[in-house]
C-alpha positions in Angstrom: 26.7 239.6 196.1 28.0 242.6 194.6 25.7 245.0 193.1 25.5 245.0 189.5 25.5 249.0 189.5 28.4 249.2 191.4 31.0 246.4 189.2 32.4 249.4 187.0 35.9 248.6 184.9 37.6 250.3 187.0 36.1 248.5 190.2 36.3 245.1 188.5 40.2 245.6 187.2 41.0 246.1 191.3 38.8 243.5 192.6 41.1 241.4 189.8 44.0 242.0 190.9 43.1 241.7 194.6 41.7 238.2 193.7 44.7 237.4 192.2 47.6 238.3 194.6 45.0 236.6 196.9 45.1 233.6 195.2 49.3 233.8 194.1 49.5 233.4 198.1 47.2 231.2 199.2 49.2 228.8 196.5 52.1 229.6 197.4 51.5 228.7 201.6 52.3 224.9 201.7 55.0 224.3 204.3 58.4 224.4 204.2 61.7 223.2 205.5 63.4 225.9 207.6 67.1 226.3 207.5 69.6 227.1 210.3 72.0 229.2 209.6 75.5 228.1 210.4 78.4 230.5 212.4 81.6 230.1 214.4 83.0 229.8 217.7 85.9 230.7 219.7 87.5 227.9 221.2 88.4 228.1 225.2 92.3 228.1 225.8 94.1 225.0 226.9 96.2 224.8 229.7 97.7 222.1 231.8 100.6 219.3 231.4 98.8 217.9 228.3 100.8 219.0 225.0 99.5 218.2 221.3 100.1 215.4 219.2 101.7 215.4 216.1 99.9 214.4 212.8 101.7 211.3 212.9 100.8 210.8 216.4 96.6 211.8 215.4 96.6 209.5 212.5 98.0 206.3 214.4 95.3 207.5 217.0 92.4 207.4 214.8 93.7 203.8 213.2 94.2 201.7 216.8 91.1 202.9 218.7 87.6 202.6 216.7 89.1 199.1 216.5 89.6 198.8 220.4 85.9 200.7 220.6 84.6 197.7 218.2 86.2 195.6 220.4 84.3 196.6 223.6 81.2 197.0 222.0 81.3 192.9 220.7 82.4 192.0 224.2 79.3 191.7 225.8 76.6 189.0 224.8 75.0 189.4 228.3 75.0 191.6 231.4 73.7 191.9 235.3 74.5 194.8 237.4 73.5 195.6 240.5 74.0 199.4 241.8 73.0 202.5 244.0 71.6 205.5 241.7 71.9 208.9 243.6 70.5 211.8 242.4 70.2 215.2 244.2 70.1 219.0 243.7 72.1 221.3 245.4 70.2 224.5 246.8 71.2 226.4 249.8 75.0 224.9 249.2 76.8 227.0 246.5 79.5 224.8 245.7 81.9 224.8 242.2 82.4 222.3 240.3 85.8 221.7 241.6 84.5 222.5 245.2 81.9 220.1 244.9 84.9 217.4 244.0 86.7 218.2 246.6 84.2 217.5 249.7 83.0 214.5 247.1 86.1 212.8 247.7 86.3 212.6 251.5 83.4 210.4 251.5 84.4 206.9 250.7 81.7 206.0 248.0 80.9 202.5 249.3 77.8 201.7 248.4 75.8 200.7 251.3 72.6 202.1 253.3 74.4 204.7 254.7 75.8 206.0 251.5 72.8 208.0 250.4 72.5 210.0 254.1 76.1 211.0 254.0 75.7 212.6 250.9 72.4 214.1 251.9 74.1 215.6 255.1 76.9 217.1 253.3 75.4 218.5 250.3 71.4 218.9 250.6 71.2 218.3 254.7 67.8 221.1 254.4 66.1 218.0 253.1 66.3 216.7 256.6 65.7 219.5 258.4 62.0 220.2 259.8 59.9 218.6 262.5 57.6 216.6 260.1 60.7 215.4 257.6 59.9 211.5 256.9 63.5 211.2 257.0 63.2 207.6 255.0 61.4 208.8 252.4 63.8 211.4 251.8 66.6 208.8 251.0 64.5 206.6 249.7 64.1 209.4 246.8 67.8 210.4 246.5 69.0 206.8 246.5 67.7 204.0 244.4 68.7 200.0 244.7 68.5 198.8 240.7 69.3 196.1 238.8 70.2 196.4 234.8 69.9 193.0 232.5 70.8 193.0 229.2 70.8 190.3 226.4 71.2 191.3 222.6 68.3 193.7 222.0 66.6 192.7 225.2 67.1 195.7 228.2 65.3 195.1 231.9 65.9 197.7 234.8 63.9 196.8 238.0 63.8 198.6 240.9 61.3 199.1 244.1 59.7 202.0 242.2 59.6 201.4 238.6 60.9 198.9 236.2 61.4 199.3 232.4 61.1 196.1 230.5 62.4 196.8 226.5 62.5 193.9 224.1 61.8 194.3 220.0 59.5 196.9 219.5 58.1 197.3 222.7 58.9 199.3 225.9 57.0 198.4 229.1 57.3 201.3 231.9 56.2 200.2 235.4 55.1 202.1 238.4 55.3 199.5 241.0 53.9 202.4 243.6 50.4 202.9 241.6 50.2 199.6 240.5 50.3 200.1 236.6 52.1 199.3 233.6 52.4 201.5 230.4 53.4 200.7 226.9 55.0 202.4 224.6 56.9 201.9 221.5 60.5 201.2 221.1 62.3 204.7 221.2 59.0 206.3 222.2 59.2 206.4 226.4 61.0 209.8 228.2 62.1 208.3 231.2 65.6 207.6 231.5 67.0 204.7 233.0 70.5 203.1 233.0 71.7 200.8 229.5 75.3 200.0 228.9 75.9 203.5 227.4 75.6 204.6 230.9 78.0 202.3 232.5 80.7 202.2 230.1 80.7 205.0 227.8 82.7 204.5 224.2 83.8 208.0 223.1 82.4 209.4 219.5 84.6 208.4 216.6 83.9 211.7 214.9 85.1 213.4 218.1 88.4 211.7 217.4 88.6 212.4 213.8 87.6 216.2 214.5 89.5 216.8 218.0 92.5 218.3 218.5 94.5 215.4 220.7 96.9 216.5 223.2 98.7 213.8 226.4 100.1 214.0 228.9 103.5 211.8 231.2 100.3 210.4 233.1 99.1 208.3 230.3 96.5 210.2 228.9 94.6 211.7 226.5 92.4 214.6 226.0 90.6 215.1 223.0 89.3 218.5 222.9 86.6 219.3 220.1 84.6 222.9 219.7 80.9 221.8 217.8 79.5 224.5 215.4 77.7 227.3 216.8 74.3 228.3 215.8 72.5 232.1 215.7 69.4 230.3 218.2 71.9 228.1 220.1 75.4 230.4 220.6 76.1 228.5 223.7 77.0 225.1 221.3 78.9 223.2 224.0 82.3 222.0 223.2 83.4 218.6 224.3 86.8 217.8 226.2 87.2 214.7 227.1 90.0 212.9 228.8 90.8 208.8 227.7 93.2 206.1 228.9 96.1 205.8 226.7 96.0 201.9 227.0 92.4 200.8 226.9 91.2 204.3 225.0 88.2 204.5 227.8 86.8 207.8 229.8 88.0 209.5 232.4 86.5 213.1 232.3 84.3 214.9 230.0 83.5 218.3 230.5 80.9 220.2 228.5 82.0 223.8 228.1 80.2 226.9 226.5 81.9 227.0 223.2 81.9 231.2 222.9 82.9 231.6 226.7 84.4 228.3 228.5 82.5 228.5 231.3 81.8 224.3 232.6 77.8 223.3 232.2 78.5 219.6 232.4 81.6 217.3 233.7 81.3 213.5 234.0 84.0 211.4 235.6 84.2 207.4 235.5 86.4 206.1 238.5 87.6 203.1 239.5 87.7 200.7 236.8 87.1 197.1 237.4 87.5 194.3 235.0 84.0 192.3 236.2 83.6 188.8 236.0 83.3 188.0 232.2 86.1 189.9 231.6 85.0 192.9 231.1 86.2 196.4 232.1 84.3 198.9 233.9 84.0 201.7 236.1 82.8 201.2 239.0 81.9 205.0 239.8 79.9 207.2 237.0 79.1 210.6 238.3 77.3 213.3 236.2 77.6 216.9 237.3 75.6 219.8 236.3 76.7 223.2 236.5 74.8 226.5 236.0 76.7 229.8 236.4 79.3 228.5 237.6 77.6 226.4 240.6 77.1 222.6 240.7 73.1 222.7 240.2 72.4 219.0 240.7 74.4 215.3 240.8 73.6 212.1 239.4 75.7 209.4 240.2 75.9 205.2 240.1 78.1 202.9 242.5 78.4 199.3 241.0 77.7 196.6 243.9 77.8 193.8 241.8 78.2 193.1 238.0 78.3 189.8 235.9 79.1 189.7 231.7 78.5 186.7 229.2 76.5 184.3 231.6 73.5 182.5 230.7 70.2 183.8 232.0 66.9 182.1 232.5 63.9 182.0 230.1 61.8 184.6 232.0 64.6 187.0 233.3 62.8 189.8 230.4 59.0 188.3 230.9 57.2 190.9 232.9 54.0 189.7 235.2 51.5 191.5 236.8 49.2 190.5 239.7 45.4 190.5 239.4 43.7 194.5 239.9 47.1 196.0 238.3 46.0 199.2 235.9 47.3 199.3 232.5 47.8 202.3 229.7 48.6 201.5 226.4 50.0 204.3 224.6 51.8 202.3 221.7 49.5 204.6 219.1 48.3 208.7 219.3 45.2 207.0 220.2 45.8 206.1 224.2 43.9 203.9 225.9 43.6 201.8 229.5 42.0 199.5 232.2 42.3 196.9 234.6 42.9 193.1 234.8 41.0 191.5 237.1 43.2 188.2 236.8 47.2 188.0 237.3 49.1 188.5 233.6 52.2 186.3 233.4 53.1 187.8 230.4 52.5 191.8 230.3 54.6 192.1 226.2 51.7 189.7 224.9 48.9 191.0 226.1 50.3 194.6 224.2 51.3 192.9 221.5 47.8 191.2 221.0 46.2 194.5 221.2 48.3 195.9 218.4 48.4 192.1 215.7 48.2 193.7 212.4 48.2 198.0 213.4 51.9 198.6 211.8 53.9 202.0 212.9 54.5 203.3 208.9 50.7 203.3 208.1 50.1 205.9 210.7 53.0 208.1 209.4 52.1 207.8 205.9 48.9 208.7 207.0 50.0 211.9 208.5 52.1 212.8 206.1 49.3 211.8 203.3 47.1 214.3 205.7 50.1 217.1 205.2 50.2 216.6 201.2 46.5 216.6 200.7 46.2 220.3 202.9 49.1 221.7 200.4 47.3 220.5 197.3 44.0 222.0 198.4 45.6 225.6 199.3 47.6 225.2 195.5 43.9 224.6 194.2 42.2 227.2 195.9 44.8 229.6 195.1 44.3 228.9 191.5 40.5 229.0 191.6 41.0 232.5 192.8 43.3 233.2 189.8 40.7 231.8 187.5 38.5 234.3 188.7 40.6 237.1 188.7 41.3 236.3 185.1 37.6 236.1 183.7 37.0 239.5 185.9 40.1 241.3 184.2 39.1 240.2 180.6 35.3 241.2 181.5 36.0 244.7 182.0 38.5 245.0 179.1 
């Protein structure tokens, strides 16, 4: 309380005006939408055998392929592929990109059990090094036996390790390992694992539309496209990416630093294989990672075995469990778990049976109902204050 003595009209015209800036803020504080400023970047030079297309040239271009790209993408009604996944960093070997190529393709990349150690050897070999190295379980982690299925919206990827079982709104993740299954949404899981996308990669229609297209005698095309640059983000990436100029599929894609050129990504797809089904593929995908000019780590696939457009059996996207298997069900913010005492034969039910009748859009609008009510109190507080800061400024006139 403030002492009656002490509220003269010169005290109570501040404490008035103090109330009210008070209160013009508090209103004034419910969230907005920031905005990113937009700049410009300075593309890289080009260089090479490749010379530009003319706008004749771009516009046939950009009328022929999205169909061919429609084309692929209807293709497939089913898939099985079998592969090796490699993945390694590169530490005490400095290498450049094209270095890194270069020893890459002296080793026939055949994919067998030998594969993974002859990569190990010649580009990580201090992972074998030491007197207590468990030598398998050093390949056992840079190598990776897997199997992808796909059938319309249904996606399966099994391996020794881990298995990702994705069908309607549901993605089961298991850890064969620790002996548990979690769930999550459709969208909502950040482990990566092979799809389609992966194996046979369609190029970006609006990269077409936006590149500049150049070819070369050697049937080829490279689109080369500079993305916007932003004030947090001046290192946008610019995209050049080399295509077939019969079947309009990949080669190369290199990811360069829009404002200096310098490579951070480049992606080849070798060896393409029309698989049984009839569709094309390649059989070698290999990702490359570059920082400061040094290959930082590798990922790469080697197709064994692949199958399109054949039937598969009933349970070939039903997940089972045997009996003392831990599950985590983190569908919802709320997460919960346990165990089941008795096999599961079918792990998408018992999920689904713990979620009949909680839909996704409640909880958002719920959240966002949460974020409209916290705005609408500040506005009314803020106005309370003004109120009083009113009645206070006409009480000491």
């Amino acid at each position: 309380m403030i002492p009656v003595q002490w509220m003269t009209d010169s005290n109570a015209r501040l404490i008035a005006v103090v109330i009210l800036f008070m209160g013009a803020k508090i209103a004034l504080s419910a969230p907005r939408a920031p905005s990113e400023p937009a700049g410009t970047i300075s593309p890289p030079p080009t260089a090479g055998d490749f010379q530009p297309l003319s706008a004749e040239e771009k516009s046939k271009l950009i009328q022929d392929f999205p169909a061919i790209w429609a084309g692929y993408h209807s293709e497939i009604a089913t898939a099985e592929i079998d592969y090796l996944f490699i993945t390694f960093l590169l530490k005490t070997r400095q290498l450049s990109c094209d270095e890194f190529l270069s020893e890459l393709r002296k080793i026939p990349l055949v994919p067998d059990k030998n594969l993974t150690r002859r990569l190990v050897q010649q580009f990580c070999p201090e992972l074998l090094q030491g007197p207590d190295t468990d030598e398998e379980a050093v390949l056992r982690a840079v190598g990776d036996w897997r199997t992808y299925r796909q059938q319309g919206t249904e996606r399966r990827c099994l391996s020794k390790t881990f298995e990702h079982v994705v069908a309607d709104d549901l993605h089961l993740l298991v850890d064969h390992p620790n002996r548990g299954v979690r769930a999550y949404r459709r969208g909502d899981c950040n482990f990566f694992y092979e799809t389609m996308d992966w194996f046979r990669t369609m190029p970006n229609e609006a990269l077409l539309k936006e590149a500049t297209v150049f070819q070369n005698p050697e049937e080829l095309y490279r689109l080369e496209y500079y993305g916007p640059a932003r004030e947090k983000a001046p290192q946008t990436h610019a995209s050049w990416m080399t295509l077939g100029q019969t079947d309009g599929l990949p080669r190369q894609w290199q990811m360069l630093a829009a404002t200096t050129g310098e490579l951070l990504r480049m992606e080849q797809f070798l060896d393409y294989t029309l698989y049984p089904g009839d569709v094309l593929c390649p059989t070698v995908r290999i990702k490359i990672n570059v920082d400061k000019g040094k290959v930082s780590n590798v990922r790469l696939t080697i197709i064994q075995r692949a199958e399109f457009n054949m039937p598969f059996p009933e349970n070939a996207f039903v997940l089972s469990t045997p009996a003392d298997w831990s599950w985590f069900d983190w569908q919802h913010e709320r997460h919960d778990g346990g165990q089941w005492k008795q096999p599961v034969s079918d792990v998408a039910r018992f999920f689904r049976g713990r979620t009949a009748g909680t839909a996704r859009e409640p909880a958002a609008a719920s959240k966002s109902s949460g974020t409209s009510w916290r705005s609408l109190m500040l506005i009314f507080n803020g106005l309370i204050l003004i109120v009083i800061g009113v009645a206070l400024w006409r009480r000491s006139s």
